[in-house]
C-alpha positions in Angstrom: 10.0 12.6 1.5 8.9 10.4 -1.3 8.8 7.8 0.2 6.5 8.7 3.0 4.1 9.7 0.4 4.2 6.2 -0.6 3.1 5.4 2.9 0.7 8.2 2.8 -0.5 6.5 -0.3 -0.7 3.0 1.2 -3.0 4.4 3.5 -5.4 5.9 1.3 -5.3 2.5 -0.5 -6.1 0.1 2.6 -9.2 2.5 2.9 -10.3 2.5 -0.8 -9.9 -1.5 -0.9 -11.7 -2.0 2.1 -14.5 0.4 1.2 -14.9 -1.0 -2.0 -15.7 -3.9 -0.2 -17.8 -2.8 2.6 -19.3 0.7 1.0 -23.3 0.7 1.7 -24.1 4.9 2.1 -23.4 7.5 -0.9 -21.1 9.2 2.3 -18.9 5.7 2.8 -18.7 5.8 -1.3 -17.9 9.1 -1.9 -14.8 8.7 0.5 -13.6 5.8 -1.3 -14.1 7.5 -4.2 -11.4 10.0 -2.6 -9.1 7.6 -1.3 -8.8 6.5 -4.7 -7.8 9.5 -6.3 -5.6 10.8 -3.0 -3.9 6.9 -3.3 -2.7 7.6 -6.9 -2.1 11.2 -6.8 0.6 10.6 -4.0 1.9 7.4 -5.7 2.4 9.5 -9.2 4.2 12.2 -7.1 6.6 10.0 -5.5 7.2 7.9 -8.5 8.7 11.2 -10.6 11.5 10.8 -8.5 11.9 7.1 -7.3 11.7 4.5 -10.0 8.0 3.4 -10.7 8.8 -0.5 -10.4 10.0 0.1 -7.2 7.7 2.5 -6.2 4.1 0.8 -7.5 6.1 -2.9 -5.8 5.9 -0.9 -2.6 2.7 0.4 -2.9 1.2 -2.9 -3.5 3.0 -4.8 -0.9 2.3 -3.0 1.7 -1.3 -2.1 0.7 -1.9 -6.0 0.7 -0.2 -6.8 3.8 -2.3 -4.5 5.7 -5.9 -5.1 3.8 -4.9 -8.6 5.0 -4.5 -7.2 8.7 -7.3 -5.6 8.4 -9.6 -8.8 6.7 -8.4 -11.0 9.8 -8.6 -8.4 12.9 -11.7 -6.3 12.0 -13.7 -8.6 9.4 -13.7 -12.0 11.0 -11.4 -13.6 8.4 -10.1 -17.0 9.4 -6.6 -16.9 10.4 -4.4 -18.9 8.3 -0.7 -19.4 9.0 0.3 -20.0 5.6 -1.0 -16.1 4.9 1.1 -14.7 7.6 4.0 -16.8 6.2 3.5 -14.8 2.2 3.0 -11.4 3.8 6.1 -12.0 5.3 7.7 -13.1 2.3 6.6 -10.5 1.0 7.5 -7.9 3.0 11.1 -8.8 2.7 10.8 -8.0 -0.6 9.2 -4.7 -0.1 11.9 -3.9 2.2 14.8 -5.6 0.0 13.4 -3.3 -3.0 13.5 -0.5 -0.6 16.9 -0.7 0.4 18.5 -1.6 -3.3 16.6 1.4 -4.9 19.0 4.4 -5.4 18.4 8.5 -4.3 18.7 10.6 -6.8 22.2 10.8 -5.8 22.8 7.3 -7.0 23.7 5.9 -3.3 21.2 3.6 -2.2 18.7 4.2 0.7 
């Protein structure tokens, strides 16, 4: 379950990143303002149980991989190969972290 709120919280992050960005109404700022507090509020959740490295790693990855999405299929970004080549890269990690990161249990996931 925690770790869904990390994905839950990656959410809430593509949207605060993006509408600090692109924000020009009080309405479009006041819901980044929100998806700033839900983003951390789920990430401190999950994090009491999963270790915070791990956790905040996750987070960030996969909160950069899709702003980076999002900057090259709704914002007109110009596609660059060597981009695709670090998200994946970095993704691996993400999911390498993932998978070495024990339950409370002390089996990995």
């Amino acid at each position: 379950m925690n770790w869904i709120k990390i994905m839950i919280a990656t959410f809430f992050e593509v949207g605060w990143v993006i509408g600090l960005t692109h924000a020009s109404s009080w309405v479009e700022w006041l819901f980044t303002i929100i998806a700033i507090f839900v983003s951390f509020y789920l990430l401190v959740e999950a994090s009491k149980s999963l270790p915070v490295g791990t956790s905040y790693a996750v987070f960030v990855g996969l909160g950069t991989t899709w702003v980076t999405l999002f900057d090259f299929l709704l914002f007109g970004e110009p596609f660059q190969f060597m981009k695709v080549i670090l998200i994946i890269t970095l993704l691996a990690g993400v999911v390498s972290l993932k998978l070495v990161t024990p339950n409370k249990g002390g089996k990995t996931s």
